[in-house]
C-alpha positions as a printed Julia matrix, in Angstrom:
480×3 Matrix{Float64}:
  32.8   -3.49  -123.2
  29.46  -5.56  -122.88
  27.88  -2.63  -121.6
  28.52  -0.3   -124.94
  29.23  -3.74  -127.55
  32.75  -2.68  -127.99
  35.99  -4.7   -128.38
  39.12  -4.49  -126.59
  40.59  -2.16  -129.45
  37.5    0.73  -128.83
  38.78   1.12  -125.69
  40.53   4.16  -125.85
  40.95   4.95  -122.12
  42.59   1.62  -121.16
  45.75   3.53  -120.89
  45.53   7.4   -119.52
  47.65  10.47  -118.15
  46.49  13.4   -115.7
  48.24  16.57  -115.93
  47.24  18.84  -113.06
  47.91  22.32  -113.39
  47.37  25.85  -111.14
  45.24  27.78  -113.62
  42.91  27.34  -116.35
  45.0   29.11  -118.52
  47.5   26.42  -117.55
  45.16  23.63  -118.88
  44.68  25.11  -122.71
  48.49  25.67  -122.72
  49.28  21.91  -121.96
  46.77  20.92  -124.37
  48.52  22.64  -126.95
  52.13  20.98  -125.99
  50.63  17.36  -125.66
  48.55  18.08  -129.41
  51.8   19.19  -130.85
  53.83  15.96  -129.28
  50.98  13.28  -130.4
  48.18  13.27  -132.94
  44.6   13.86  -131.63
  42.23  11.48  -132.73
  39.05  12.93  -134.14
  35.79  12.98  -131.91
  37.38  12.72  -129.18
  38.1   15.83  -128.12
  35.6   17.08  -124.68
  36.35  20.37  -123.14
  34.17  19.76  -119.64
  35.74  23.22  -118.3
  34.0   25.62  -121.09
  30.59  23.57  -120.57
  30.8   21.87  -116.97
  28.8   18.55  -116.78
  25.3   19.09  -114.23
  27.58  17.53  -111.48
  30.24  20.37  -111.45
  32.73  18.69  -112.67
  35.38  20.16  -114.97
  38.56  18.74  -117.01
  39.68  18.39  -120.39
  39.42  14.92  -122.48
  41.48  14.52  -125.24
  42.45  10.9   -126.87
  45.93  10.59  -128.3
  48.21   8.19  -130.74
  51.0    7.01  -129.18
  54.62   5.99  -131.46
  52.92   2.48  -131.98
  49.57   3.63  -132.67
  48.21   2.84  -129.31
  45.66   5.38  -128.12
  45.34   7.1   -124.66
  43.73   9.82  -122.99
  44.86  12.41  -121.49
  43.26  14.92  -118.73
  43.88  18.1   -117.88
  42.84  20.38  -114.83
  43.46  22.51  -111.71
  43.75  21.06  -108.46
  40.66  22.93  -107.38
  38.83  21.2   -110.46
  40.77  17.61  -109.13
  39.23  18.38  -105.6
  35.96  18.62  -106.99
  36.22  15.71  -109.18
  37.52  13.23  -106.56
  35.69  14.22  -103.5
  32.85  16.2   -105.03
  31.65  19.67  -104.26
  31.26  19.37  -100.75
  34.87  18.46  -100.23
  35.8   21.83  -102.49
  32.9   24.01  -100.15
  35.44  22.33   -96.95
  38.6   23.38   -98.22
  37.44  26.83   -99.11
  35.94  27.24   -95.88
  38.98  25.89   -94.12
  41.72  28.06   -95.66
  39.52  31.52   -94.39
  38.55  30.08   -91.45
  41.4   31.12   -89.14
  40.8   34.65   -90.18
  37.3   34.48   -89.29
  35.66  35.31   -93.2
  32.34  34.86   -93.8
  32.47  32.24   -96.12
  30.39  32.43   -99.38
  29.02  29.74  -101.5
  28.82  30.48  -104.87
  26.08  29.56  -106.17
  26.27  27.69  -109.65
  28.32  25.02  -107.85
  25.54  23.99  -105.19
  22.29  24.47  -107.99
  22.67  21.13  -109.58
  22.16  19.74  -105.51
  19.21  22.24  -104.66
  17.75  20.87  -108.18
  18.13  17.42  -106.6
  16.47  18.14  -103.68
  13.37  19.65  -105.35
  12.52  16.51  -107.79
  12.82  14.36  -104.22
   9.58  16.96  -103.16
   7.88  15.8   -105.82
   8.56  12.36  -105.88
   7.37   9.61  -103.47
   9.24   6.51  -104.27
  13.05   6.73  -103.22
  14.17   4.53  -105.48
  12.85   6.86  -108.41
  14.61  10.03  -106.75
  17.52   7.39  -106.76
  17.65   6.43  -110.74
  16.81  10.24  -111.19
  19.86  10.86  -109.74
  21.78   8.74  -111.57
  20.03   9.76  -114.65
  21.13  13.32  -114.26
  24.7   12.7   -112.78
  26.0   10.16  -115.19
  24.23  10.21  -118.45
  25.3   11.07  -121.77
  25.22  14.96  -122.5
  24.62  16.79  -125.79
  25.06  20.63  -125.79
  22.45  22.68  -128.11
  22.88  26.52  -127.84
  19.69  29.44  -127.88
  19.61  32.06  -131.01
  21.51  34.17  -128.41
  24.35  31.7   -128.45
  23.82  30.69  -124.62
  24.93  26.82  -124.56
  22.25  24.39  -123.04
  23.43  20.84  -121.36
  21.01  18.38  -121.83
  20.46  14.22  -121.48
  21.5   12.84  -124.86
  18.14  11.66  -126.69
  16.16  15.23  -125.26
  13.91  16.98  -126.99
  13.02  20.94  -127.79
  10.63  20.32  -124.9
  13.61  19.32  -122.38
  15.13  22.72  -123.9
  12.16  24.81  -123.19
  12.08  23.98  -119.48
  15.81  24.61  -119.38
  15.18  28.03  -120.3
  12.09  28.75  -117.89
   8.81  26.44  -117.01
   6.17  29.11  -117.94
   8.65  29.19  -121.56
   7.6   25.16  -121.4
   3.65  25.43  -120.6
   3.39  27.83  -123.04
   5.29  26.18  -126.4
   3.81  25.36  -129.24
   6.15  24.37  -131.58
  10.09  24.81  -132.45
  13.03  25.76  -134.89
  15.84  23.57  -134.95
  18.66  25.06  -137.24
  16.28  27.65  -138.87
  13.39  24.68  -139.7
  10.34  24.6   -138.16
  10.39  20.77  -136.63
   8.19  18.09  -134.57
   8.66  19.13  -130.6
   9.27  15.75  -129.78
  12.69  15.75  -132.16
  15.8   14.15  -130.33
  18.84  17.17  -130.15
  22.14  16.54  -131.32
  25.41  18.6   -130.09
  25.79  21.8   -132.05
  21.74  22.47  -132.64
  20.94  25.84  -132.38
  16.69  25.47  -130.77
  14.14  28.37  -130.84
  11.3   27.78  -128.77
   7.75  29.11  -129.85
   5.49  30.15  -127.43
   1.68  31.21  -127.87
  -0.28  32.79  -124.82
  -3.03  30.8   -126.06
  -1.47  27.92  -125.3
  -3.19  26.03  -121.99
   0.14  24.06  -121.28
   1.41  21.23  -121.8
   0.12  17.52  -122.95
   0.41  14.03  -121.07
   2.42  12.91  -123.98
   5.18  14.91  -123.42
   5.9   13.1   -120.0
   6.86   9.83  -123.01
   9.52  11.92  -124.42
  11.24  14.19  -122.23
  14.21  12.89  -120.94
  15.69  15.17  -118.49
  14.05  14.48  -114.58
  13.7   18.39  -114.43
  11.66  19.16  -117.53
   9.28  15.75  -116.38
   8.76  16.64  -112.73
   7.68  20.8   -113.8
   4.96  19.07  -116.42
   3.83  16.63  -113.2
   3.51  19.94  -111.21
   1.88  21.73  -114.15
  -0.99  18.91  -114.33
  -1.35  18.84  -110.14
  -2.39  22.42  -110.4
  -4.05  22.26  -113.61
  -6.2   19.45  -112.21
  -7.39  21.27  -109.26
  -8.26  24.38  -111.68
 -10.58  22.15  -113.52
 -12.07  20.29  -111.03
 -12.94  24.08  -109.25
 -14.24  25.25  -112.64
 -16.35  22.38  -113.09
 -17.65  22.98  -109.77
 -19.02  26.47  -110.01
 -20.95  24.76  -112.84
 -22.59  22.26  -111.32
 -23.84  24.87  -108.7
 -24.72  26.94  -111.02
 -26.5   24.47  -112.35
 -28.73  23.3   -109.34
 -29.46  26.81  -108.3
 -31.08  27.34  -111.47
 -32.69  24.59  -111.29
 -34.37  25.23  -108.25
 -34.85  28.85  -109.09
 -32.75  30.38  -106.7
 -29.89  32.79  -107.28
 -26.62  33.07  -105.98
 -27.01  36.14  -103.86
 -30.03  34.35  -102.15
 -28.41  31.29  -100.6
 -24.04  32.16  -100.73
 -24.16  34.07   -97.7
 -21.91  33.51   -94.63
 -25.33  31.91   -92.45
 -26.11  29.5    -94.62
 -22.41  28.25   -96.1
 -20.53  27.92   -93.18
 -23.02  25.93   -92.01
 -22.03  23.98   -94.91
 -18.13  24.3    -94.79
 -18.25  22.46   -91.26
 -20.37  19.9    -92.15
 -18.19  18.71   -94.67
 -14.92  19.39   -93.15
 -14.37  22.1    -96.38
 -11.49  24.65   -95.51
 -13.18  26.99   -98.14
 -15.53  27.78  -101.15
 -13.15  26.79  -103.53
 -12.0   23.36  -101.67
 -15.86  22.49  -101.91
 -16.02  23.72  -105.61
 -12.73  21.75  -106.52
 -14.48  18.73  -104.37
 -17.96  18.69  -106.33
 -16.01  18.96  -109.65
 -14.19  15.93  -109.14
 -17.09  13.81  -108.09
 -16.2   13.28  -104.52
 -19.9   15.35  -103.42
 -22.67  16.46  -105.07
 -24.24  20.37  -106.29
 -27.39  18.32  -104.58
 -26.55  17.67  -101.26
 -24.31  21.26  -100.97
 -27.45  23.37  -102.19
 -29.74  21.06   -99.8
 -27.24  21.83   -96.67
 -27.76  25.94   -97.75
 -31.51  25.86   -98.24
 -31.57  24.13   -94.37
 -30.3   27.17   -93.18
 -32.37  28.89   -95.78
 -35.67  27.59   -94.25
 -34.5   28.36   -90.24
 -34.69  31.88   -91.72
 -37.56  31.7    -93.89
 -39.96  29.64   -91.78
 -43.03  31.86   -93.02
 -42.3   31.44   -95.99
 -43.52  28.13   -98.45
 -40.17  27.46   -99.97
 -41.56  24.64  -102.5
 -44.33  27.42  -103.51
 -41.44  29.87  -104.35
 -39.76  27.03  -106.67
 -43.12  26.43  -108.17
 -43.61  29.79  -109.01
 -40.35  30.48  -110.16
 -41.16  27.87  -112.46
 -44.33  28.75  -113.89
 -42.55  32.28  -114.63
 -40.44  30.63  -116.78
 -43.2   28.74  -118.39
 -44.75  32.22  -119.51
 -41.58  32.99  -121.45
 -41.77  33.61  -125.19
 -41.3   30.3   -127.36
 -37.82  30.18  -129.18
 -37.69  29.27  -132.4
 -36.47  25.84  -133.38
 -33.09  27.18  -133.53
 -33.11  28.3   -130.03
 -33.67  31.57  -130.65
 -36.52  34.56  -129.49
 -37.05  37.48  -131.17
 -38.39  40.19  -129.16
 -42.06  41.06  -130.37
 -42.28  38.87  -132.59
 -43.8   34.71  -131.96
 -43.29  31.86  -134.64
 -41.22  33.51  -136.58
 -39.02  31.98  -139.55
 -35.31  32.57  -138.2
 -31.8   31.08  -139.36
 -28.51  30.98  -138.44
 -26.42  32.46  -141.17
 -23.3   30.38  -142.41
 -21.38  33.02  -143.0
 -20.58  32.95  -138.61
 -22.39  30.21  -136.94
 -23.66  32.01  -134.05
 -23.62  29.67  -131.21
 -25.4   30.09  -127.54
 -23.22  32.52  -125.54
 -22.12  34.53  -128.65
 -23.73  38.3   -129.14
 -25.93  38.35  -131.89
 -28.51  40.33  -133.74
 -31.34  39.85  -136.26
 -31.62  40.66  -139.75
 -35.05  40.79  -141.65
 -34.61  39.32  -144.82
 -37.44  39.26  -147.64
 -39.55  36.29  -147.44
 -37.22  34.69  -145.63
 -38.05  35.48  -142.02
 -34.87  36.81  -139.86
 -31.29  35.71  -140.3
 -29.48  36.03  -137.25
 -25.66  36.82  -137.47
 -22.95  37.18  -135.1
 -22.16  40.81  -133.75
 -18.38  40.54  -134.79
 -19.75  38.83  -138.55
 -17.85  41.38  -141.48
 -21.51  41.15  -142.84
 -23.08  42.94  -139.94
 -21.69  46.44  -141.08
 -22.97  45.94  -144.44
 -26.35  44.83  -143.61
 -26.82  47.81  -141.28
 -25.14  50.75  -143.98
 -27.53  48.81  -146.79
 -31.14  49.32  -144.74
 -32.46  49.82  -141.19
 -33.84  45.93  -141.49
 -32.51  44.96  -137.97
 -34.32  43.63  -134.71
 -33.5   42.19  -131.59
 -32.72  38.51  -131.16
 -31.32  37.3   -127.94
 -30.88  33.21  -126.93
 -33.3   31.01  -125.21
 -32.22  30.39  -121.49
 -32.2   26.67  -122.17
 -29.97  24.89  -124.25
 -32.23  21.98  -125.9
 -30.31  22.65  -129.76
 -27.7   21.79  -131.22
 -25.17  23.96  -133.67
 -22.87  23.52  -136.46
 -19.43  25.39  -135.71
 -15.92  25.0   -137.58
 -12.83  25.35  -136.38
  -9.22  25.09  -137.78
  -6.29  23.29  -135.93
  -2.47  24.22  -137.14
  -0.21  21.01  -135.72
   3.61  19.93  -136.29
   3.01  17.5   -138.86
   3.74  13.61  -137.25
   2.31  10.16  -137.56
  -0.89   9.32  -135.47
  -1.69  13.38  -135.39
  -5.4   13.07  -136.97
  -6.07  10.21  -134.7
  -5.19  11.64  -131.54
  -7.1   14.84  -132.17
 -10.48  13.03  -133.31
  -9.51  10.76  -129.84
  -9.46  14.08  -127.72
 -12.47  14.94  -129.38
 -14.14  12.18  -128.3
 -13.52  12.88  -124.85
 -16.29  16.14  -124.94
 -19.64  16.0   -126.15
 -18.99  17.37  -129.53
 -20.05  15.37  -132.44
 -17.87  15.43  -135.46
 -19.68  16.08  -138.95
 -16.59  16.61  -141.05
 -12.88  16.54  -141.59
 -10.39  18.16  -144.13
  -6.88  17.87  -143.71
  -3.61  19.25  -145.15
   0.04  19.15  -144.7
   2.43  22.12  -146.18
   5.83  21.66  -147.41
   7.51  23.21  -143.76
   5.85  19.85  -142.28
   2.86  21.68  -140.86
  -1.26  19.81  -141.05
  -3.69  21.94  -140.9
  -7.22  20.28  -139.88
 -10.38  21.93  -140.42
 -12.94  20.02  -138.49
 -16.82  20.55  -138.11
 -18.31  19.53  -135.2
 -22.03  20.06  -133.62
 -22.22  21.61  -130.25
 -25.0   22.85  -128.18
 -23.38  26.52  -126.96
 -20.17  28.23  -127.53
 -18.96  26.68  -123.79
 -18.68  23.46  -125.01
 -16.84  24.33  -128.2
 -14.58  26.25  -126.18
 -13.9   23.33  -124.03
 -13.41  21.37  -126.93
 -10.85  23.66  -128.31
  -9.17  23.32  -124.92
  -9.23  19.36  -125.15
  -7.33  19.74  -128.69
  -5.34  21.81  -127.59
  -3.49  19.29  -125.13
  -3.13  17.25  -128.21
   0.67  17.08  -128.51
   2.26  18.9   -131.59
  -1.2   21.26  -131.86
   0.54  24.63  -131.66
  -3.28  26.9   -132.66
  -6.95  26.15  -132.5
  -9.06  29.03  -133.8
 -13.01  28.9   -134.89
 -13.28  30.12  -138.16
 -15.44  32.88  -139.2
């Protein structure tokens, strides 16, 4: 009563009768003598042995008017299902071993019954603190259900208050990484939408999709669906950190003027490996993304080894020279880019597709207007080339020193806060923001079309990736 603020009166279970029975069929044909002796009261009706609770356990509710009005509840089950409910599953796995057990049967456990308890064990892998396995436990055992079905018709038990993202990782957790957005009852709707009993959910998915965001871990309710996002970011994480790595090596060898075939050999990086207790190339790549070493020191440990081998050799005059060679390059244009044959020549970057560093392009000589470069994928490309032979070879400068306009288009579940979380996320990269437009369709969807200025089509593609964890974005594309 204090716990749910009810009076004496709401109590509807103060007074209640078990029927056990030997079959299920058994338990539907009671129901139908004590409905036809008493009057059912509405809502109250739970049939626990169509849909089971996560706990296994299985029985028929059903609240009834007495002669005088005064309600009581009545359950109905077998005695296998009263075994189960009063000493739990392990008592019903005892007794079924037990009655084969003087004929000497392999014993089989089915099983449905035991998944809920292998389930159990796999969120205490993941957690560290036993008193949060503990309230997970509870959580899962005791908790308010609702039921929401698939299109299929396949009925889904879930914590009361989840969400289409609880329902997603029900179904599978690549279904979860991968959503972008949801139908409840035929209507598109916000992911993060509390289910009530009866909703039929559909579950979008997009392979673009790079998983899932933090936020989600504020709405989910059910321990399973929060502990596969947790085990999404661990790995996630690492990928990063590994990616960011390579870069940073990349980086310094550049810098230095050496390639990666000249100093990644098994001489000079094991070396390495054992210096800094690294099981592999990828543990030190994942270890110089995150921070904890630098590209410095693990290129300085290589060219050590490097030198043994090279002792003739002026190493420093090598770098030097390496670097004068790059002097002697042709100048790029202010836009960053050369055009072969041709110095100080009038180029821009046509509007129509926003070439950025890392895209393929080619030139176009316009008249009087020097050469427009254009994107090999640009629609205008075909016409320019069927019009008049007026092309010529552009290609990008080696270093990035300029920045570029790009625009790209975001399509979200409309919510409140959306625009401000995605201009946060921007604001995490090094993109600079030079305009927003923003839109919101009668299904509830926004559709943002942002320009930002990058310096190569890398960091606009990590920026898409940042928006993308941007809860209710379901597509970021560059425009054309």
């Amino acid at each position: 009563m204090q716990r749910d603020n009810k009076t004496l009166d709401q109590i509807y279970d103060l007074f209640a009768l078990r029927i056990l029975v030997n079959s299920i069929k058994d338990c539907y044909t009671a129901l139908g003598v004590v409905h036809e002796m008493y009057s059912p009261m509405p809502g109250r009706f739970k049939d626990y042995i169509s849909v089971p609770k996560p706990n296994m356990y299985q029985s028929i509710h059903t609240t009834l008017l007495g002669d005088k009005g005064t309600p009581f509840e009545v359950q109905i089950r077998t005695w296998e299902m009263h075994r189960v409910a009063e000493y739990g599953i392990a008592a019903h796995w005892a007794y079924k071993e037990a009655s084969y057990f003087g004929k000497k049967a392999n014993v089989k456990v089915e099983e449905d019954k035991l998944a809920w308890l292998r389930e159990s064990l796999e969120w205490q892998k993941d957690m560290q603190d036993p008193q949060e396995f503990l309230n997970t436990l509870k959580t899962e055992l005791f908790e308010d259900e609702v039921y929401v079905f698939t299109p299929k018709g396949a009925i889904k038990t879930l914590p009361r208050g989840a969400t289409p993202i609880d329902f997603a990782y029900t179904i599978h957790a690549e279904i979860g990484h991968h959503m972008t957005g949801c139908k409840i009852n035929s209507k598109m709707m916000p992911i993060i939408t509390p289910l009530k009993n009866g909703d039929i959910v559909e579950i979008i998915t997009s392979d673009n999709s790079k998983g899932p965001s933090r936020d989600w871990l504020k709405f989910v309710k059910s321990s399973s669906a929060k502990n596969k996002i947790l085990s999404w970011f661990k790995k996630a994480q690492k990928a990063e950190n590994l990616e960011r790595g390579k870069e940073l090596i990349e980086k310094e060898l550049k810098r230095i003027g050496f390639s990666y075939a000249d100093l990644f050999k098994t001489e000079y990086v094991e070396p390495m490996l054992d210096k800094y207790k690294y099981k592999n190339i990828d543990e030190m790549y994942a270890a110089v993304g995150f921070g904890a070493n630098s590209a410095v020191k693990i290129i300085a440990r290589m060219l050590q080894e490097y030198r043994k081998e090279h002792e003739e050799e002026n190493i420093e005059a090598k770098i030097e020279e390496l670097a004068k060679a790059r002097m002697k390059k042709p100048k790029p244009s202010s836009t960053g880019i050369i055009v072969k044959g041709i110095d100080n020549c009038l180029v821009k970057l046509s509007k129509c597709c926003n070439p950025l560093p890392g895209d393929e392009i080619v030139g176009y000589i316009t008249k009087g207007r020097g050469v427009s470069v254009h994107r090999k994928d640009c629609f205008n490309v075909k016409d320019l080339i069927s019009a008049e032979n007026r092309m010529i070879d552009v290609e990008w400068y080696n270093e990035d020193k300029t920045s570029y306009q790009a625009e790209i288009q975001i399509n979200c579940n409309d919510r409140s806060g959306l625009l401000m979380d995605v201009l946060r996320e921007i604001g995490t990269t090094k993109a600079k923001i030079l305009g927003v437009n923003t839109k919101t369709t009668k299904e509830k969807i926004a559709i943002l079309d942002i320009t930002l200025e990058v310096e190569n089509l890398d960091e606009l593609n990590k920026t898409q990736k940042a928006i993308e964890r941007v809860n209710s974005v379901y597509e970021v594309r560059r425009k054309k």
